[in-house]
C-alpha positions, 0 to 999 in steps of 0.5 A: 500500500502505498504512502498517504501523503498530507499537505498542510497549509500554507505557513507564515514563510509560504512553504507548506509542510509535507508528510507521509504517514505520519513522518514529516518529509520537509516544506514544499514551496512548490508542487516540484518539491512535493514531486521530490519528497514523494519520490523520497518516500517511494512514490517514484515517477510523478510528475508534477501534474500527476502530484497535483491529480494523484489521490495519495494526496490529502489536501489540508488550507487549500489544493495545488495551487496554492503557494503563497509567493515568499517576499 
């Protein structure tokens, strides 16, 4: 079975933190970052549009599209 992945919301610094079951993987600032870290936790060969459709994903204060800008 494979990971299930949480994508909280945007923080103060627009990063967002990723986690997979439970384990906290980093801050994603984009959905390029949340490819890698899938990739880390052996979700291998998504891209970034498959990040942003796959239902491994649990959205958490907003989908895919949001990535606040950092100043």
């Amino acid at each position: 079975m494979a990971a299930r992945v949480i994508v909280e919301p945007p923080g103060e610094g627009g990063g967002r933190r990723v986690r997979a079951d439970g384990t906290v993987l980093g801050m994603a600032y984009s959905l390029h970052d949340l490819s890698v870290f899938m990739e880390r936790a052996g979700l291998e060969g998504l891209d970034e549009l498959d990040v942003a459709m796959t239902p491994l994903v649990e959205w958490h204060g907003g989908g895919p599209e949001e990535w606040p800008a950092t100043d």
